[in-house]
LUMKEDREN-938571 format. One line per field, with one value per residue (C-alpha): x, z, y negated; residue in one letter. Coordinates in Angstrom, 2 decimals. Layout:
<recs>
px [X ...]
pz [Z ...]
py [Y ...]
dose [A ...]
</recs>
This chain:
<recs>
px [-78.20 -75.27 -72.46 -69.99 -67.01 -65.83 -62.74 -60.39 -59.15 -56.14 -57.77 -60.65 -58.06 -56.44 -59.98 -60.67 -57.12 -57.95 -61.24 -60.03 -56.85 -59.41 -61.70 -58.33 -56.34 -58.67 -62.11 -65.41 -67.19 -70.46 -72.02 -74.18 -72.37 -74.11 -72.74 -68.92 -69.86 -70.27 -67.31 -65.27 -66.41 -65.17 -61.90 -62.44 -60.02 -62.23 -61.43 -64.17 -63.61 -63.75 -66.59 -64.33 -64.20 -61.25 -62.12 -59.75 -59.60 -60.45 -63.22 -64.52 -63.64 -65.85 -68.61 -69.35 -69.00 -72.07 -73.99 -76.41 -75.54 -78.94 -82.49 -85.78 -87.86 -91.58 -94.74 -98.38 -99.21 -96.31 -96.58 -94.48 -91.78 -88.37 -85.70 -81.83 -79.94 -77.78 -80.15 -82.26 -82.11 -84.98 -86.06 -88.09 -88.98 -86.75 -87.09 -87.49 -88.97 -90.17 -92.62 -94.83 -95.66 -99.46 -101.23 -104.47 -102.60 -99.12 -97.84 -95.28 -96.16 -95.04 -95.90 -98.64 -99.37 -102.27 -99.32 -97.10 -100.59 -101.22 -98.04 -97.79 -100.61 -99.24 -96.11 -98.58 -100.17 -96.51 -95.28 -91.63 -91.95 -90.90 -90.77 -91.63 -88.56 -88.83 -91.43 -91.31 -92.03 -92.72 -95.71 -94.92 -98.33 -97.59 -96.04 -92.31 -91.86 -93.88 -93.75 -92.48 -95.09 -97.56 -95.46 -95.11 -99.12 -99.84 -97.47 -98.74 -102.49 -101.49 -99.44 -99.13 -95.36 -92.36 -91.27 -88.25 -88.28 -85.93 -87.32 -87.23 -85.17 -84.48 -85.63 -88.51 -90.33 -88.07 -89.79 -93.18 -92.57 -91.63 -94.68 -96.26 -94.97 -95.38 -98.80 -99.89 -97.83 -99.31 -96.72 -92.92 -92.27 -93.55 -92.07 -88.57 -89.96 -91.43 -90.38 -92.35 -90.47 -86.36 -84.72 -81.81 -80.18 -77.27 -74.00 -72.73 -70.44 -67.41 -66.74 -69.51 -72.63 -76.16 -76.67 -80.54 -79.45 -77.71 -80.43 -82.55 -80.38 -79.69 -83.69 -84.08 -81.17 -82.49 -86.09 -84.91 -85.98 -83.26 -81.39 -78.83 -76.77 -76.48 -73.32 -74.22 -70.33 -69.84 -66.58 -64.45 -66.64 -66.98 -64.88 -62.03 -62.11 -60.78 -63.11 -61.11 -60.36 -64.27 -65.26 -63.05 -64.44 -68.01 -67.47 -66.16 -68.93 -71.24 -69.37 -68.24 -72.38 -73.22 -70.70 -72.10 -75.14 -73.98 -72.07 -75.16 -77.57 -75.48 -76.88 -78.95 -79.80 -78.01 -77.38 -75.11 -76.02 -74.60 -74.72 -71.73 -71.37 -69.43 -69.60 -70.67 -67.81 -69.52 -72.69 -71.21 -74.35 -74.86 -75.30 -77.95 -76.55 -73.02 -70.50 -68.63 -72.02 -72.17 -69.20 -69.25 -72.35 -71.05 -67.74 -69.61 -71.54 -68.95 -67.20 -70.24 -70.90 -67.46 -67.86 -70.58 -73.53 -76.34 -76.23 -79.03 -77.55 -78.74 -79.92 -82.05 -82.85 -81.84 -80.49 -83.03 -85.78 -88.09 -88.69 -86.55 -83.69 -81.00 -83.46 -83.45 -79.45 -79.10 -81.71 -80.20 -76.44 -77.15 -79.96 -77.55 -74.28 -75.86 -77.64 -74.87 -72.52 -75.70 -77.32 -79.68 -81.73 -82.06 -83.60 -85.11 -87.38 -89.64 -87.99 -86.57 -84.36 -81.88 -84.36 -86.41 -89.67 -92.16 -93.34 -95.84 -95.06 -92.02 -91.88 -93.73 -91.22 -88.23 -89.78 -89.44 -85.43 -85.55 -87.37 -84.83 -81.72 -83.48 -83.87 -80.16 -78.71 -80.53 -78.14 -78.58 -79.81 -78.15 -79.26 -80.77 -84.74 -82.70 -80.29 -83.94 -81.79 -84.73 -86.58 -84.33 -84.03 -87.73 -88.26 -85.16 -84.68 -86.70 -89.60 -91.26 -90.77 -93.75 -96.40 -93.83 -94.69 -91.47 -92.25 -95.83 -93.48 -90.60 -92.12 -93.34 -89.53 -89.32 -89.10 -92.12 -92.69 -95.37 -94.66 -92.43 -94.01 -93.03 -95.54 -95.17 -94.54 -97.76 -99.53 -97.74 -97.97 -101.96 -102.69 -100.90 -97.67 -97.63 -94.45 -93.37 -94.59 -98.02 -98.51 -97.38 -99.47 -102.31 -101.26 -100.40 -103.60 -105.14 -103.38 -104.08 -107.99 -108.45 -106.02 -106.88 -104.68 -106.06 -107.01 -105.70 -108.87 -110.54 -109.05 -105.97 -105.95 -107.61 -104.25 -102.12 -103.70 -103.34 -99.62 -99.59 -101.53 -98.80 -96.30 -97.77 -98.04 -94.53 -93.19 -95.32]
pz [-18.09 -17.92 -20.37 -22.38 -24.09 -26.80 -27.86 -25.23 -24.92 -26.83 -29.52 -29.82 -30.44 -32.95 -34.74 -34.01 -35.97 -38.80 -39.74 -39.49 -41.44 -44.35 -43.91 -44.85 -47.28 -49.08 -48.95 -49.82 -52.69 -53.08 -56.43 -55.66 -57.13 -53.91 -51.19 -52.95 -53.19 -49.59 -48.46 -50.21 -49.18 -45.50 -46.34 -47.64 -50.15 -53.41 -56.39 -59.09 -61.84 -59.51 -57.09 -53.81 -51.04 -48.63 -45.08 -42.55 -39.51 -37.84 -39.83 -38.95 -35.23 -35.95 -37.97 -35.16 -32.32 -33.65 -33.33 -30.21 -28.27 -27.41 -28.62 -28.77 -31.63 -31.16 -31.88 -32.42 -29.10 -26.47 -24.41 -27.27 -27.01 -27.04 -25.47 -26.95 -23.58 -23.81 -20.85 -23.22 -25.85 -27.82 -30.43 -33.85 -36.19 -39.90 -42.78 -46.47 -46.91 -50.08 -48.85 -45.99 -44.45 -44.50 -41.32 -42.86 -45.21 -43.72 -47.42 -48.41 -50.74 -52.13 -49.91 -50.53 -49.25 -47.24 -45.80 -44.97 -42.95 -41.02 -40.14 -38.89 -36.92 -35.43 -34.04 -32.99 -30.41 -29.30 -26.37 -26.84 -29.96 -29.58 -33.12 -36.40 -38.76 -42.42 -43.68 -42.25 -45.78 -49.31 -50.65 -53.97 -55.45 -55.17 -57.68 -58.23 -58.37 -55.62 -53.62 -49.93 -50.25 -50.11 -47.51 -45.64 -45.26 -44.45 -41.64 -40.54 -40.26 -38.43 -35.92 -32.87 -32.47 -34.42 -37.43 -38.64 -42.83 -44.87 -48.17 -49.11 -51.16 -53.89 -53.15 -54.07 -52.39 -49.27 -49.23 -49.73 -46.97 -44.60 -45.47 -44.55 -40.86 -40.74 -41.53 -38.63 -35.93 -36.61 -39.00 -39.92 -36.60 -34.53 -36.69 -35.46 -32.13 -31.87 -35.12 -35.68 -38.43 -38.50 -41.90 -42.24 -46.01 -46.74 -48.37 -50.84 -49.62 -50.00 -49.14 -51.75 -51.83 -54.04 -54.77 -53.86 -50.74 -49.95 -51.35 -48.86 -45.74 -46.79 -46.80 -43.64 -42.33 -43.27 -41.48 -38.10 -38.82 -37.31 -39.93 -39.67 -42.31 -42.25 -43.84 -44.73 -45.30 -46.24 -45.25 -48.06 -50.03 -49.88 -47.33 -45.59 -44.43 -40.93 -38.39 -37.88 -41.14 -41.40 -39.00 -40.33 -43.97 -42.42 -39.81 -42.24 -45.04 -42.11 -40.49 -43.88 -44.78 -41.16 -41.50 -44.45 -42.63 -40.32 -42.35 -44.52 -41.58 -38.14 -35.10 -37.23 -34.93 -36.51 -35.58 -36.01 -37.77 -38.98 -39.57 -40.48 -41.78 -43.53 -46.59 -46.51 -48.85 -50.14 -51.56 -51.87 -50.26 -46.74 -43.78 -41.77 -38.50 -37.28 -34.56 -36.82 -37.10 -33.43 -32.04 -35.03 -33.76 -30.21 -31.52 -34.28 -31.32 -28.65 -32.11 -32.75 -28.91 -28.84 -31.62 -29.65 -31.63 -30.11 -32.20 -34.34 -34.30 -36.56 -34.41 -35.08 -38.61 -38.81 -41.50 -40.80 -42.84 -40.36 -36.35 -34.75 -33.05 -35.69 -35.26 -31.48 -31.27 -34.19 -32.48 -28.28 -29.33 -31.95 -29.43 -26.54 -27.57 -29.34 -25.93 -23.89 -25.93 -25.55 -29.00 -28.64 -31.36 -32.68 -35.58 -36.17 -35.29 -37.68 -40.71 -40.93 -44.28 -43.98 -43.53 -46.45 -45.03 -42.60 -39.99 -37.37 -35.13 -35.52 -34.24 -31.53 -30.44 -30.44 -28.51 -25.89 -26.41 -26.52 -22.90 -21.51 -22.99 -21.54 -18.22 -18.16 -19.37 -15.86 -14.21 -10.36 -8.03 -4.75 -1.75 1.62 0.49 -1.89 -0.03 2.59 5.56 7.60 5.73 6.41 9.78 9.93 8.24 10.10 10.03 8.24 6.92 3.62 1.71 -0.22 1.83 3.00 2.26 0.37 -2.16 -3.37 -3.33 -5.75 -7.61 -10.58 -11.14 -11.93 -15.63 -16.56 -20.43 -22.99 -25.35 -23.63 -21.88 -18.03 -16.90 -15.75 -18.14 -17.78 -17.88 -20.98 -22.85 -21.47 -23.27 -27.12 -26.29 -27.36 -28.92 -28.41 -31.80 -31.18 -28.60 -30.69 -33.23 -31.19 -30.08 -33.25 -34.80 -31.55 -32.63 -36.07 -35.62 -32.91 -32.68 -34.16 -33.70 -32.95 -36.16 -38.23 -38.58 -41.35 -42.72 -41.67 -43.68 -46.98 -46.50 -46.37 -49.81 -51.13 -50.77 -51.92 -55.49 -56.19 -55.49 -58.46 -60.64 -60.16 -60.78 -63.87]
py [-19.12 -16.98 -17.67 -15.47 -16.96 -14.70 -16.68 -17.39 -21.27 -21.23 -18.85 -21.44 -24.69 -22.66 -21.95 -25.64 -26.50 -24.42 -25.32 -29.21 -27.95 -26.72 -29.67 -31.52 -29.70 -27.30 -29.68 -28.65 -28.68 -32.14 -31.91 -34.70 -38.47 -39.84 -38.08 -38.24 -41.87 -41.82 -39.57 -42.05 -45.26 -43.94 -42.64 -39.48 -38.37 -37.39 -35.54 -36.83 -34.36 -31.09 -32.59 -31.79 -34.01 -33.75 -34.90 -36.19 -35.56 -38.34 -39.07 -35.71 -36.11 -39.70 -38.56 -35.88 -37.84 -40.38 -37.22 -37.08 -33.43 -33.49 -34.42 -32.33 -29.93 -31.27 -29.32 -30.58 -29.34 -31.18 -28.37 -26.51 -29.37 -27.61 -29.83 -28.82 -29.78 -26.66 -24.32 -22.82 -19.97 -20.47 -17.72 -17.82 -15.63 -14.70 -16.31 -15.72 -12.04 -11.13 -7.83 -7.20 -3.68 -4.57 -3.81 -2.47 0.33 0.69 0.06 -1.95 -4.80 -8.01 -10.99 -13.85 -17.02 -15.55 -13.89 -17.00 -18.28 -14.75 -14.34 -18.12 -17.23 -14.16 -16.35 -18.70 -16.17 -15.27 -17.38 -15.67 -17.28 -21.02 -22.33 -21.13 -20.72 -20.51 -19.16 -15.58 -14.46 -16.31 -16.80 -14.95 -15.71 -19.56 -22.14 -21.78 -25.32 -26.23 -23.12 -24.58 -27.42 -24.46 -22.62 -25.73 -26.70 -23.00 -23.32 -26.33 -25.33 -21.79 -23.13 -25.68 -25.52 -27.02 -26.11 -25.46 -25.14 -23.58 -23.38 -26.79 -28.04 -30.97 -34.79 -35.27 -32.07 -32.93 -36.66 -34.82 -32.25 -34.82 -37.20 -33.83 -34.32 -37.41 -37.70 -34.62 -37.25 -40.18 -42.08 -42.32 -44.14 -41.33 -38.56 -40.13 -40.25 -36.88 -34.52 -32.09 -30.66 -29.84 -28.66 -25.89 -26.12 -23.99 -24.68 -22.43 -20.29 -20.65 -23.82 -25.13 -26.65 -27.22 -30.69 -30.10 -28.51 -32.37 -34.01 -32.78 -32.92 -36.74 -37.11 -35.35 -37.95 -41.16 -40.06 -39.00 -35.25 -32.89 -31.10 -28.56 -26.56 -22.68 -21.31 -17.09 -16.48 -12.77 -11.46 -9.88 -11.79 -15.51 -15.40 -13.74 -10.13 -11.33 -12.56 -15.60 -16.32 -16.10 -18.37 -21.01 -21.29 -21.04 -23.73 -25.77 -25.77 -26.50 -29.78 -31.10 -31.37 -32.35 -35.32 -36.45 -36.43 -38.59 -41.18 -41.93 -42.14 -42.67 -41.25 -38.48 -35.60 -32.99 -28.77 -26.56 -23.11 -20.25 -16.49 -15.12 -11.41 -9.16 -7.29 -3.23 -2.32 0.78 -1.06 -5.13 -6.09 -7.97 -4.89 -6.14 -5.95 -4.77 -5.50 -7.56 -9.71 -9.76 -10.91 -13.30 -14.91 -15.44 -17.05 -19.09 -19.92 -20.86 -23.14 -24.77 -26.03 -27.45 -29.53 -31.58 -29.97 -27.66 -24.06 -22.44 -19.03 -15.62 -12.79 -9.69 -9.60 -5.58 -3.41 -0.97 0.19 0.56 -0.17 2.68 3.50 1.50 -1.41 -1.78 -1.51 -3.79 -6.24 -5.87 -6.26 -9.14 -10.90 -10.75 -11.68 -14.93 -15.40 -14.99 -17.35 -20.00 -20.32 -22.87 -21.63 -17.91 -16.89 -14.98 -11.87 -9.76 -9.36 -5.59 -4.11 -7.22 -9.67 -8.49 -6.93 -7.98 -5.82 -7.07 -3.86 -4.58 -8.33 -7.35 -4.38 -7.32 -9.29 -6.86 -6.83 -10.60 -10.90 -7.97 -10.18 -13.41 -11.75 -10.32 -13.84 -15.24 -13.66 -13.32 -16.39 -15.87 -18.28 -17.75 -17.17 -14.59 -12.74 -12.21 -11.61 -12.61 -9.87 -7.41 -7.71 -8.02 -4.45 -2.93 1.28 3.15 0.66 -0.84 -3.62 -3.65 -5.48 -8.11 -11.76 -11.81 -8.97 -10.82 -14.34 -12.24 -9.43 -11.08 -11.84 -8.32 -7.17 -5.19 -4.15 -4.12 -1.66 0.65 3.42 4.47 6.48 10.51 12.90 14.80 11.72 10.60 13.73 13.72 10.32 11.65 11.06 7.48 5.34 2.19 1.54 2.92 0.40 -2.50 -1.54 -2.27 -5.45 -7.05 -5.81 -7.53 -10.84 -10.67 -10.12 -12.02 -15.07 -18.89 -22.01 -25.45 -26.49 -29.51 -31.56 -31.54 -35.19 -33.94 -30.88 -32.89 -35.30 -31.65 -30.15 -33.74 -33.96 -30.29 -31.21 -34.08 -31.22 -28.84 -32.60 -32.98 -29.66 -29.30]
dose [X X X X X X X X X X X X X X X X X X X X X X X X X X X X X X X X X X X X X X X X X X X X X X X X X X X X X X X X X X X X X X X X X X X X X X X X X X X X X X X X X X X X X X X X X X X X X X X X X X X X X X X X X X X X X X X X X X X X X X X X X X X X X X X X X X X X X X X X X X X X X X X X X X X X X X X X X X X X X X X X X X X X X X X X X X X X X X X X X X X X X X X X X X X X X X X X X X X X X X X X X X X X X X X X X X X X X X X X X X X X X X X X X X X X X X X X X X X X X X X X X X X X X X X X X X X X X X X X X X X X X X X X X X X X X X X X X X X X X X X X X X X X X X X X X X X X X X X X X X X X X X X X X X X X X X X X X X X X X X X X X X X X X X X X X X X X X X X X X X X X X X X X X X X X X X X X X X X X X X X X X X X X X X X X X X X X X X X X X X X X X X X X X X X X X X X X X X X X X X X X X X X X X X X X X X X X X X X X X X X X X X X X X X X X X X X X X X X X X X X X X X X X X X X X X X X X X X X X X X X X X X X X X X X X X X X X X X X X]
</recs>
């Protein structure tokens, strides 16, 4: 995979300087007793009253270098193992919508939990789709208190391949989500060895954090389940209105947690993850796609890889209200650049309106930008059953390479769409004049009628809805 370094060498040391500068001087913010309890029993310099821990360098330079660079995302079926070794750009859908565009009325509406299990489904059926990230949207008609435990077991049942939650939050329904996991892999020990399930928490920006949000990761930590923290810094907001300036006070949030990580369990697998933005200045709210959010991917990106740390990276996840022109720029510039700069993970597709509202068409219509940036980020192999200089010679002046041996050996290579339409004219305008999002339409109606997982097992699921029940108990 073809790589693209935004920040040139000396402008990434002097990124690299400042975030250990803030790490040092400014600190970040642990509302949690145990984690400052931790900081400072390795030489972190805490300030009790004000909850701030300030981190040296070289215990940051420490922490992160107990951190394996590379480990693997499981999924019940192997087959949807996704190894982080730094070749791959895997994508998943958004997370966290509050409305669906239902596929029976076209409507917009709030979203269920029969929504969080369709939609799992849908990404189940996707092969583009590697893991599932979130939920895609929240099931609204759910328990507050126990709402991801819900989430969580509808995930579980509707899909085959990891997943990555984000909803989760607090100690106990962290312990509960990963018994969850642990019980669909066949025990604790074999969670470690094969997790199923990875966390993202997210500090709180700037340079602060939930103690829930540690709670969890420390949870996550101490069971072998990856875990990575997302910092949404906002520029002009919580955080600077430069890029740079940006990318320091997110980095930093996001390596002060991932050390702590690391000093309470040693040798955690841990991520980096991030999806910087800036502030539209006319409304105060987050844009939903930009330039600014592009090239701040790529360089959040290229940070994140030299720390040691594979990269779960925001991509997609459009301003737009609906799938259209706005979308598919928003999607191609914010899918490629994070490709380019070698995101390990990007999340997420789906979600339109600033990750807000599901659309199935939608979903369907990225994933024809994600295979086009997938298939431009392959770059060009170039050796001798390549460059077909026997071929060429063998057609010579004036001949056809279509029946050659070599064009049935290479054309499947080729790209070749799904929703996109390039027939003739007159047969185009002959069959209605289809769109783009006529055809995916079709296909995600397809999916959603006609699509069904591997199912859990029936003492499998009983053991899901049982950990679920404690979870209403407790947040009674």
């Amino acid at each position: 995979m073809r790589r693209w370094d935004v920040l040139a060498p000396g402008e990434l040391d002097s990124l690299r300087e400042a975030v250990f500068a803030v790490l040092a001087e400014t600190g970040v913010r642990f509302p949690l007793p145990a984690a400052l309890d931790i900081l400072a029993a390795h030489g972190a310099a805490v300030d009790r009253p004000r909850k701030i821990a300030r981190l040296p360098r070289q215990l940051v330079e420490a922490a992160l270098a107990a951190a394996p660079s590379s480990f693997a995302l499981c999924g019940r079926d192997p087959a949807c193992d996704l190894p982080l070794d730094g070749r791959h750009s895997y994508l998943s859908n958004d997370a966290s919508g509050v409305f669906v565009i239902d596929p029976v009325s076209g409507e917009r509406r709030a979203s269920t939990l029969a929504d969080v299990a369709a939609s799992a489904r849908f990404c189940d059926a996707l092969p583009q789709v590697a893991f599932a990230w979130g939920p895609i949207v929240a099931a609204g008609d759910a328990p507050s208190g126990s709402r991801p435990l819900h989430e969580a077991a509808a995930v579980f049942a509707n899909t085959t391949k990891h997943f990555q939650a984000v909803t989760c939050v607090g100690e106990r329904p962290t312990r509960l989500l990963v018994e969850m996991a642990a019980a669909l892999c066949g025990g604790a020990d074999q969670l470690r060895r094969r997790p199923l399930l990875s966390l993202i928490a997210c500090p709180v920006d700037p340079l602060g954090n939930d103690a829930v949000s540690l709670e969890a990761g420390l949870v996550c930590a101490a069971a072998g389940v990856p875990c990575g923290f997302l910092s949404l810094t906002l520029g002009c907001g919580t955080a600077p209105a430069s890029l740079a300036g940006n990318l320091a006070v997110n980095a930093a949030a996001v390596l002060a947690d991932l050390v702590l990580l690391q000093l309470a369990s040693p040798g955690a697998p841990v991520f980096f993850a991030g999806a910087p933005s800036v502030m539209d200045l006319r409304t105060g709210g987050y844009t939903g796609g930009g330039p600014e959010d592009d090239v701040l991917a790529a360089a959040a990106t290229q940070l994140g890889h030299s720390f040691g740390l594979p990269v779960n990276m925001g991509a997609m996840a459009t301003g737009a209200r609906e799938p259209g022109w706005q979308a598919a720029v928003d999607d191609a510039l914010s899918t490629a650049t994070a490709t380019l700069a070698g995101a390990d993970m990007l999340s997420g597709c789906g979600l339109l309106d600033g990750s807000r509202t599901l659309s199935y068409e939608h979903l369907v219509m990225e994933l024809e930008v994600y295979r086009m940036v997938q298939r431009l980020a392959g770059g060009i192999v170039v050796n001798d059953e390549t460059l077909a200089l026997d071929v060429i010679g063998r057609v010579g002046h004036g001949g056809t390479y279509l029946a050659d041996d070599h064009t049935r050996r290479h054309a499947g290579e080729l790209f070749r769409p799904t929703v996109w339409d390039r027939s003739p004219y007159d047969t185009w305008a002959a069959a209605g004049r289809p769109g783009a999002r006529d055809t995916a339409a079709e296909i995600a109606a397809g999916i959603l009628a006609d699509h069904r997982p591997a199912p859990l097992g029936d003492d499998l699921a009983a053991e899901l809805s049982a950990i679920v029940a404690r979870a209403d108990a407790q947040s009674s």
